[in-house]
C-alpha positions in Angstrom: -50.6 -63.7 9.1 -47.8 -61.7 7.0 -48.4 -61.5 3.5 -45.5 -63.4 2.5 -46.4 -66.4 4.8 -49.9 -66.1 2.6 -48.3 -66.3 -0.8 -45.7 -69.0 -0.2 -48.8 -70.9 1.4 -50.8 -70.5 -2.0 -47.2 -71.4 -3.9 -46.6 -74.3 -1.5 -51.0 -75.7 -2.6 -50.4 -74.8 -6.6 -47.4 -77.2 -6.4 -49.1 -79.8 -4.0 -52.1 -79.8 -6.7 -49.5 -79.8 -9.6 -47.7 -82.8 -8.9 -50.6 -84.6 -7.7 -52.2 -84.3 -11.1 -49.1 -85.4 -12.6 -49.6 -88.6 -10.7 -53.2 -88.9 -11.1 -52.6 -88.4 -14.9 -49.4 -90.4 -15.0 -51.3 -93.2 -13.1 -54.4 -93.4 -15.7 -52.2 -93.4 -18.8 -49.7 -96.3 -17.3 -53.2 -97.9 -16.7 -54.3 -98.3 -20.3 -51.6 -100.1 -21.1 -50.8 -103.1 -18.9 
């Protein structure tokens, strides 16, 4: 595995998590207030 495949792999999972606890966090604030 080249190194660039490696990095844009690790970019490519800090993004995934990134927007995923945007909508984890966006999801728990919508649900306070009905």
């Amino acid at each position: 595995m080249r190194k660039g495949n490696q990095i844009n792999l690790v970019r490519a999972v800090g993004v995934g998590l990134l927007l995923l606890a945007l909508i984890v966090g966006a999801a728990g604030f919508f649900s306070q207030y009905p």
